[in-house]
N, C-alpha and C positions, 0 to 999 in steps of 0.2 A: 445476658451479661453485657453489660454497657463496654463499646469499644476501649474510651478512654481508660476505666478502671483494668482494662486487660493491659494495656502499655503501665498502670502505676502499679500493680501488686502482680509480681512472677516469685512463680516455684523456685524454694531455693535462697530467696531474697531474705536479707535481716532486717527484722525490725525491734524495736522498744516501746514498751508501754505497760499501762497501770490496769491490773486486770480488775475490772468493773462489777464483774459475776460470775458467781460460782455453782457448781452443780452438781448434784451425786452422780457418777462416782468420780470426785478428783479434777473437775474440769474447770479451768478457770476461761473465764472471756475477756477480751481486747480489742478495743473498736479503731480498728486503721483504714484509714479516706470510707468511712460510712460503714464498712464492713465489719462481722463479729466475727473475730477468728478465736476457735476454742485449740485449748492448750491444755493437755494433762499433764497434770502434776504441780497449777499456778493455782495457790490462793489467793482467795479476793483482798486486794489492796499491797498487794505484790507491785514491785515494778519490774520487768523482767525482759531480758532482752531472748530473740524467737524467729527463728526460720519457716516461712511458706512452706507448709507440705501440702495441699490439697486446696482448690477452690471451686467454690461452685456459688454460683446465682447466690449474693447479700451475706453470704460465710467463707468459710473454709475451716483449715486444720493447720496449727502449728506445733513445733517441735521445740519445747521448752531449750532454751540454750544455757542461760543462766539467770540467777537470781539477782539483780542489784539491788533494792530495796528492799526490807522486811517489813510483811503486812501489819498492823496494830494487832491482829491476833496473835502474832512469836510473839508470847510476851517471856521465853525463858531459854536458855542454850539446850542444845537437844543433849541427853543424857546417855546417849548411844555414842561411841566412836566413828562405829560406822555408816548412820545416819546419812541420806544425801548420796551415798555409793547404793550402800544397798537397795535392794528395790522393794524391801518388806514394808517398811513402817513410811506414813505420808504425816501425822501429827506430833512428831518429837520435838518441835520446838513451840510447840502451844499448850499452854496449862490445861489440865484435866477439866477445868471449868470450860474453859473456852472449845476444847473439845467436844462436851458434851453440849452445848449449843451452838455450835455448827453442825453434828450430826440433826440435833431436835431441829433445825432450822429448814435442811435439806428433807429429811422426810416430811415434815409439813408441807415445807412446800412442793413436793410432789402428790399429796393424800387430797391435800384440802380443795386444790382444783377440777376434782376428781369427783367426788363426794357432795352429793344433790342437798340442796337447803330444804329441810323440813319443813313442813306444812305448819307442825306446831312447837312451840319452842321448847315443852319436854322433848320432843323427838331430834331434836339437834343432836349433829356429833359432839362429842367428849371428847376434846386430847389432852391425855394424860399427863403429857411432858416425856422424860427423858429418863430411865436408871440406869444409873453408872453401877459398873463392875465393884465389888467388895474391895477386890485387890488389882492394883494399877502396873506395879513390876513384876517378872516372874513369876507371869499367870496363867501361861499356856500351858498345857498337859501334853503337846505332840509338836514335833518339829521334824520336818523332811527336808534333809539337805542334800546337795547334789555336787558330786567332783566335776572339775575342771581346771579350767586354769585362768589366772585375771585378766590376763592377755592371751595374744594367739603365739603358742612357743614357749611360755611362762611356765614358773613353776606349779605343780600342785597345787589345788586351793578346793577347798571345801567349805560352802556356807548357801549362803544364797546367790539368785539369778544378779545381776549387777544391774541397777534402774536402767529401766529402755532398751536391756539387751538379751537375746534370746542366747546367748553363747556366753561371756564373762559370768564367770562367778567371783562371790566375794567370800571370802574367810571371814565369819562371822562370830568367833571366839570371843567378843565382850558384850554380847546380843544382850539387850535389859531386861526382854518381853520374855525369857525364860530364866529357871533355875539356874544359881552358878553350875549345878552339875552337869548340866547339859552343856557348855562350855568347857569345860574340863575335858568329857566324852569327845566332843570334836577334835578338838587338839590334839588327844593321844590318838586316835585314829588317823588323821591327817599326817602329825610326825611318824607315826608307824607306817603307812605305805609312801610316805616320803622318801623315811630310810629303804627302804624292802625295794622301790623302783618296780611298782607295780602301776599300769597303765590305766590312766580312764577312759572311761566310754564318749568315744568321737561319733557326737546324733548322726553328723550327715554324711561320714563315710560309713560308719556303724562297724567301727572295729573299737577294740579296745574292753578293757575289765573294770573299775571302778564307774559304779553309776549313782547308789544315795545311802544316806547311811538315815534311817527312821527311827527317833528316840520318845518315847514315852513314859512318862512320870506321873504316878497319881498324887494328888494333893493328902490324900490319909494317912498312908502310911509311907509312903515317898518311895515305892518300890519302882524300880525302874527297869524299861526293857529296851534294848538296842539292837537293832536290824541294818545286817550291812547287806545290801542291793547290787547285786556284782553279775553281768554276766560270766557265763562257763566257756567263754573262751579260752585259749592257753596261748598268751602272748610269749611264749619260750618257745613255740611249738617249733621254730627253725632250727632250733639244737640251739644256738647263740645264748650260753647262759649271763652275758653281758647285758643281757636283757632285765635281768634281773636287780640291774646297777644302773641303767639306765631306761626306766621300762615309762619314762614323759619326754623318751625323744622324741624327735620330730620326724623320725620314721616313723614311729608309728602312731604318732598323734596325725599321721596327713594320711595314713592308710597304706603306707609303705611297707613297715615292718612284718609283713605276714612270711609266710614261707611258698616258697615255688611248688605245683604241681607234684613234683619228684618226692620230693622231700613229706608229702603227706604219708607214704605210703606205714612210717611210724611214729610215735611219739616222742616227744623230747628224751622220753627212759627208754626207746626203740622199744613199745609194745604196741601190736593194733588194736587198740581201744577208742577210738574216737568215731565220733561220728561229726562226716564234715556237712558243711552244707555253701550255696556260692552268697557273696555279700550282694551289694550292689554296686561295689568297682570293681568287680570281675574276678575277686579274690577268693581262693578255697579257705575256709576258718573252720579250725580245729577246736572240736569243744571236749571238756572235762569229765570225768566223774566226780562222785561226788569225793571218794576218797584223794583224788589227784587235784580236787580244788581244796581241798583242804590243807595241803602241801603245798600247792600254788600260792595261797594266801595267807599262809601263815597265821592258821583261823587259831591252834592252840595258843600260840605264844601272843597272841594278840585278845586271847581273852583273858590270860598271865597277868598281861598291861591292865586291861579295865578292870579287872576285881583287885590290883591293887592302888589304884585311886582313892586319895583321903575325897570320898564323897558325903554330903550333909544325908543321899539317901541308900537303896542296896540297888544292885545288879542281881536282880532274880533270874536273867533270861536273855543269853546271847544269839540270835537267830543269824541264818542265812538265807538269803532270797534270791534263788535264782532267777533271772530277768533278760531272753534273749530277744524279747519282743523290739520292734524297730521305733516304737511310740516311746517317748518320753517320760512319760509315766511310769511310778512304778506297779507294775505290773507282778502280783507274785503267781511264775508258774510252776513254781516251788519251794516250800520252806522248810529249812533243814536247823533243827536246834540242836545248837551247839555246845550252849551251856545252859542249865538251870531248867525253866521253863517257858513257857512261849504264852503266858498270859499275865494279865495283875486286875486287880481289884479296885474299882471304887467305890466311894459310896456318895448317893445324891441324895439329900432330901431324905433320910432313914433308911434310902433302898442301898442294897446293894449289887454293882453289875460288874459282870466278868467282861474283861476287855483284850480282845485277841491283836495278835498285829496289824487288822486291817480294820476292823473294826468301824466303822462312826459312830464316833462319841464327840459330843461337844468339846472345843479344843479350853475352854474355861469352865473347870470344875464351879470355881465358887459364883463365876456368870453364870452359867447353866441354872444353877439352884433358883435366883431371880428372876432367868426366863421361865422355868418351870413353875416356879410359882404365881407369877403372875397367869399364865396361862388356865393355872388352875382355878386362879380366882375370876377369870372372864368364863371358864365354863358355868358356874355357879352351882345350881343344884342339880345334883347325879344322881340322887335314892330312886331305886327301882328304872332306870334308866338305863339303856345300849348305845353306846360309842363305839363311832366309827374314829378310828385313828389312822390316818390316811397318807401314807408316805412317811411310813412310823419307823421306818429306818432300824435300829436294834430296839423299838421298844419302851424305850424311856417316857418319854410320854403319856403313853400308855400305860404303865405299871407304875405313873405318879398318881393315877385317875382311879384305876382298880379298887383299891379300897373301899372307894365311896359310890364305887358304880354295879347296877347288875352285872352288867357285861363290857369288857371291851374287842373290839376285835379292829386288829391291826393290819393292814398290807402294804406291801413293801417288795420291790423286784427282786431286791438283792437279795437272794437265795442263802448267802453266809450271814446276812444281819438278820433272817429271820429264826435262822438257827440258831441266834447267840441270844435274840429276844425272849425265844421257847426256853432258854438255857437259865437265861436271867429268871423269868418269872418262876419258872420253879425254884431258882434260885431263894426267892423272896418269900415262896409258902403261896404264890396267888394262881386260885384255882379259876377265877373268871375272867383270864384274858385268852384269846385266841387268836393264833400270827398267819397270814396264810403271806404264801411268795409267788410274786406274781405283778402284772400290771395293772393299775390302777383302774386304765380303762375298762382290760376286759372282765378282771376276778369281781368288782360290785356286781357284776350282771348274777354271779352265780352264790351270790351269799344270800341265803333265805331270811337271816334276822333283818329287822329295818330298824334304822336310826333314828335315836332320838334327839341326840347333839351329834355334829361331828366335827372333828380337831384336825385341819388341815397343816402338815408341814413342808410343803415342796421343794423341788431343787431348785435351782439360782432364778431358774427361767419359768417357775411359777409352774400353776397345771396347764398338764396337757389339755386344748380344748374344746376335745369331744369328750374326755373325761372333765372334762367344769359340766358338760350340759347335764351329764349324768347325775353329779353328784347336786347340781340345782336340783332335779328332776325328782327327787327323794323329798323336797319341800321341806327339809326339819325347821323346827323353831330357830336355833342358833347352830351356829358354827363358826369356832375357831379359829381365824386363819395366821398364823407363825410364817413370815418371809427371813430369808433372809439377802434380799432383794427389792429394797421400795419401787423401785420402778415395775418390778414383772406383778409386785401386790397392787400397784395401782393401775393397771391395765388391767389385773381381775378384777379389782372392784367396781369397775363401770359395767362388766358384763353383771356380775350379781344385781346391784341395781336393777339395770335393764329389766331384769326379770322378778323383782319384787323385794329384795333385801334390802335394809336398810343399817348405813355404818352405824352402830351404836357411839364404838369409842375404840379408841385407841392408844398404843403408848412407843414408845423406839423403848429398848434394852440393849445398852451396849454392854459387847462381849471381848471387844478388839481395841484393848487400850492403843493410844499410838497410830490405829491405821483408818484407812476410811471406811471398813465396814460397819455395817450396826444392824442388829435385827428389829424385826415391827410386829408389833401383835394386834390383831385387830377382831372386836366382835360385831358378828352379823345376824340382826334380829328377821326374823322371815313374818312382816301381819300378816302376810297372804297365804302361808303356807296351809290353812284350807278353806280358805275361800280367793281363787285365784279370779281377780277383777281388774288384771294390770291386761296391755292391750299385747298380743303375740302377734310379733310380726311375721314369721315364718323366715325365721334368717337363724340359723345356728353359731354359735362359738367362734369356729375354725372361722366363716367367711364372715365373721365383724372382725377378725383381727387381718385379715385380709384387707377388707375395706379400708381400715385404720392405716393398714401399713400406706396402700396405694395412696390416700390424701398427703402423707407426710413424703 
């Protein structure tokens, strides 16, 4: 780092300027005295004023401050209220058009750099372009909202995390990217433990009772299921039934309001029924039954309220999710339904799939059906044929293939998505698929059928990569690979290369009107799969991405 440029750019310091480049995920660049400073959340041709967070040797990192200029891509006003506060949506104020070519822009330009030039010019990559979503507003099927408050000491609020801040939330009651009904369901639960003075859960003192309320809607028949996330604390537990009236004071939103040592010995109704345990400010917390959180939270009269909402769909299935764990996440260590039932039904593509409250399922029913069919159309011919379905999650996938495939067989960790997959497929009549639970890495070692295609769908951060070597190691003709990740797909496509595949083609399918995600589907043709004439250097997986990491 050059002396003088350490006296012109310090941490901390403002500056303004026109971001020049842009990059997945959300990054815009800005060149001040020679340096590219990246900024989340600045799109290209923005001008935007920005604080020094981080420098290092010809970069650094800035902290978007404000927008003064709007780029040529806002070509519209964002249709969201809350737009700009919240931290969900990044493209609300740029046309669908214009969206859908900055997503195609950003994944090409991370695939194509990647991706070796062909010997002969049939063997060149294909990119497909870009498919936009069917439906553009009130297209989600799942929304996880979280209590807090806007400020620190503020009222009640439930919605989303507030942009760039791990603690504000926002009240997200005119969100566009869902049904009105799911707006509606916010609202009366928000004003319900508004009125009620029932407390939310403080992450970093970890006291308190409201944590997320989880709503899901299917596209068919519009049934709808609602999950409130509460720990079984008993914020009354000092006897103090004023607590009740005032249960987002600042006693107990700072981890004050608990009760003394003394005072544990019974409940608010003086019975010993709790079981305490200590927090991590030195506090004893009294936790519930299930019957005394029921009463605590006013779970009847509060399912009164939602089934009598003029909603467009039904309330099949009121749930409770117990959640004392210290993580953020909802976490369910138990579910107690309340009303109705604790599932609903969609249907994808002709199939139909049971969907439980935890469930993963694509959050865009009618995106879904476009990624799934495009997928289907890159596999190609399946008669008499065994697919591997690889990080198959509940299944879907897989039982879009079944029909036209001898066999499929699925793996998947999560031990509840392989039981909803087994659930599904008998659901559908389909006797040739097989789900096993387990790790990717180890359960291939132990499946005796071999592959003849295989459809890869990883998580954010791609395959694991001693499981890439494996599943190269199988040499099938094609394989599938579904990101939803350009970046972690194009760090595996340089190792597939490496060892003999070649990108056929590709396409993005966006699923995420409004924000900067978008999925990539990508086919991988193997001419060497058998006759292996590519040169082995004796370097596995794990240590090229080792390598990679160390040059950068």
């Amino acid at each position: 780092m050059i002396e003088s440029e350490i006296e012109i750019l310090k941490k901390g310091q403002v500056y303004e300027g026109v971001v020049e480049r842009y990059t997945f995920p959300n990054k815009g660049y800005v060149k001040v005295e020679d340096r590219e400073i990246c900024i989340k959340g600045a799109l290209k041709g923005q001008k935007v004023r920005f604080s020094i967070k981080k420098l290092r040797k010809g970069g650094g990192e800035g902290r978007l401050l404000d927008v003064l200029e709007r780029s040529a891509l806002e070509d519209k006003q964002a249709d969201c209220p809350h737009f700009g506060v919240c931290g969900g949506c990044a493209y609300q104020t740029m046309s669908y058009e214009h969206q859908l070519a900055l997503k195609e822009e950003q994944v090409r330009g991370l695939l194509e750099p990647v991706i070796l030039t062909a010997d002969k010019k049939e063997d060149a990559f294909c990119w497909e372009g870009i498919k936009g979503s069917p439906v553009q507003e009130g297209y989600r099927n799942k929304m996880e909202y979280s209590f807090g408050d806007a400020y620190k000491g503020g009222p009640l609020a439930l919605g989303m995390h507030k942009k760039g801040s791990f603690h504000d939330i926002v009240t997200v009651d005119h969100c566009t990217i869902v049904d009105e009904d799911y707006n509606q369901i916010l609202k009366t639960i928000l004003d319900f433990y508004t009125e009620k003075g029932v407390p939310f859960y403080k992450k970093m003192q970890h006291v308190g009772v409201l944590r997320h309320v989880v709503i899901r809607q299917v596209s068919c028949r519009k049934d709808i299921l609602v999950n409130l996330v509460t720990t079984t604390q008993d914020y009354m537990a000092d006897g103090n039934d004023t607590k009740e009236e005032s249960g987002n004071s600042k006693e107990w939103q700072d981890g004050e309001g608990l009760q003394s040592d003394a005072s544990l010995q019974t409940g608010a109704e003086g019975v010993d029924v709790h079981e305490m345990q200590k927090s991590e400010i030195g506090k004893q917390i009294v936790h519930l039954s299930d019957e005394e959180l029921e009463q605590r939270l006013f779970l009847p009269e509060l399912v009164d309220r939602l089934l009598a909402l003029p909603l467009h769909g039904t309330i099949v299935g009121v749930l409770h999710t117990h959640n004392d764990s210290l993580s953020d996440a909802v976490v369910p260590e138990k579910i107690v339904t309340i009303y109705g039932q604790d599932y609903i039904y969609e249907k994808i593509l002709g199939l139909t799939f049971k969907i439980s409250p935890f469930s993963f399922f694509q959050t865009n029913s009618k995106g879904a059906e476009v990624l799934y069919e495009t997928a289907r159309s890159y596999v190609g011919e399946t008669k008499d044929k065994v697919i591997f379905d690889l990080y198959s999650g509940t299944g879907t996938i897989a039982q879009m293939l079944a029909p036209v495939a001898k066999k499929v067989i699925g793996v998947e960790i999560v031990e509840e998505a392989v039981d909803a997959a087994r659930e599904n497929a008998a659901l559908n009549g389909l006797t040739n698929c097989e789900f096993i639970a387990g790790d990717v890495l180890k359960v291939i070692d132990d499946i005796k059928e071999k592959p003849d295609i295989i459809v890869l769908d990883p998580p954010r951060d791609g395959c694991n990569p001693k499981a890439l070597d494996k599943i190269i190691a199988y040499g099938v003709d094609e394989i599938v690979y579904i990101s939803c990740k350009p970046t972690s797909l194009a760090r595996d496509l340089e190792i597939f290369q490496a060892r003999g595949y070649r990108v056929v083609k590709g396409c993005a399918v966006d699923q995420f009107v409004n924000t900067l995600h978008v999925e990539t589907v990508v086919l991988l043709n193997n001419k060497n799969s058998k006759k292996k004439d590519y040169v082995e250097i004796g370097l596995d997986t794990e240590d090229y991405y080792k390598i990679k990491a160390d040059k950068k």
